[in-house]
N, C-alpha and C positions, 0 to 999 in steps of 0.2 A: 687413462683419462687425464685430461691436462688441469692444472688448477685453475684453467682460465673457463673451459667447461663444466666444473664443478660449481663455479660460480656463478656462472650463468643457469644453472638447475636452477639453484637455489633459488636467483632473484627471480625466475621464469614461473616458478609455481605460484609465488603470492599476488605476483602481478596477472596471474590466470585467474587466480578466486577473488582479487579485488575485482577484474572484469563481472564477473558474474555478479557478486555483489553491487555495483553501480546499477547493470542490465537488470536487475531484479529491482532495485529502485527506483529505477527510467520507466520500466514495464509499471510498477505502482503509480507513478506518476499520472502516467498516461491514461489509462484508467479510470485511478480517480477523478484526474481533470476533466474527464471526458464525461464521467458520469454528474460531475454537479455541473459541466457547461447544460448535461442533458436536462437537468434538473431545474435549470434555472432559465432554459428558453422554452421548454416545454412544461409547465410548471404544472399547467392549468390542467390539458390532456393525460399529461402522466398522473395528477391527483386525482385525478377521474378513474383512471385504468387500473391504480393499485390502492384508492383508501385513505389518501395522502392529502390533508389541506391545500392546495395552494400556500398560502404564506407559509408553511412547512418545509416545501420543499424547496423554495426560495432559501431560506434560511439555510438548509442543508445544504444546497447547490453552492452558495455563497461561500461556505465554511469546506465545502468539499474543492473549489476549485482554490483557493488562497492555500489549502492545503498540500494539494497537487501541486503547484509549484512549490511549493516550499521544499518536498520532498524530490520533483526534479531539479531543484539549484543542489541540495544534497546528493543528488546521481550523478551533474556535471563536474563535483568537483573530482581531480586526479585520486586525491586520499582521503573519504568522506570521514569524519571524525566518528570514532567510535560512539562517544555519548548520543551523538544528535543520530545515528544508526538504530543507536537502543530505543530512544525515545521514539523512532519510526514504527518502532516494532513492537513497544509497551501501547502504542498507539492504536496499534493495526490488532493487536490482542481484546482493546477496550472495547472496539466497534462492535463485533460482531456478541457481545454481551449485551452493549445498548440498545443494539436493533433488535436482537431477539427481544429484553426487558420493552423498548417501545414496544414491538407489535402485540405483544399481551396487556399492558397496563393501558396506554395511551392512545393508540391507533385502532382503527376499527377497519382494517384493511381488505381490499374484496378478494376471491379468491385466486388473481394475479398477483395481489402483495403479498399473500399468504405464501407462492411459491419465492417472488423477486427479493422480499426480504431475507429470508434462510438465507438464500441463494447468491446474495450478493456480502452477507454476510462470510458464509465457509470459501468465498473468495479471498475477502479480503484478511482472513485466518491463514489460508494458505498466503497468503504474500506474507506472512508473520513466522509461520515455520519453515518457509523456504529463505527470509531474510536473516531467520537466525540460524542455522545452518548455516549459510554463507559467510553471516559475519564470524562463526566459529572458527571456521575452518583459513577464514583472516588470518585472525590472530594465531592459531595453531602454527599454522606457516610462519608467521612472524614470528615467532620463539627461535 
């Protein structure tokens, strides 16, 4: 094997798990955007269907889409910074605590929020352990 092949390994594998890493924060993105566009045009009928204020879901819709992009400009870039990575993923760890914590304390949700909260929660938990995985196995490669 030539040392020009060797090298090419090398730089082939982190440039493979940076790929996934982005694709896994593009996939978040998308998502989430999608979900607080849904949130914020359908505000009225979705607080109807799951329990949800109106001006709640607005709120979260607003805070959900500003968020979605924030974390799709983090997928567009070629080398997305480890810290603001983390912080996607300390992020995506908080949610699915708040929304369980909301649907018990705060929310009186009917029994379609009772499944779409869990549910959209242990979603976005899995974007959390599949983004740290991915950012792992970054830096692993990078060493």
């Amino acid at each position: 094997m030539s040392a020009n092949t060797v090298a090419a390994a090398r730089t082939a594998a982190p440039a493979a798990r940076l790929t996934t890493l982005r694709r896994l924060l593009a996939l978040d993105a998308v998502v989430t955007g999608g979900n607080g566009l849904a949130y914020l045009a359908l505000a009225g009928p979705l607080g109807d269907l799951l329990g949800a204020a109106t001006a709640t879901l607005v709120d979260i819709g607003a805070f959900l889409l500003v968020y979605g992009l924030a974390v799709g400009v983090l997928a567009s870039r070629r080398q997305p910074p480890v810290l603001a990575v983390r912080a996607v993923i300390d992020a995506n760890l908080v949610w699915p605590v708040l929304s369980l914590v909301a649907m018990e304390l705060w929310l009186e949700p009917t029994t379609a929020g009772l499944v779409w909260i869990p549910l959209q929660a242990a979603t976005v938990l899995g974007f959390a352990v599949l983004q740290f995985a991915a950012l792992r196995k970054v830096r692993e490669a990078g060493r």
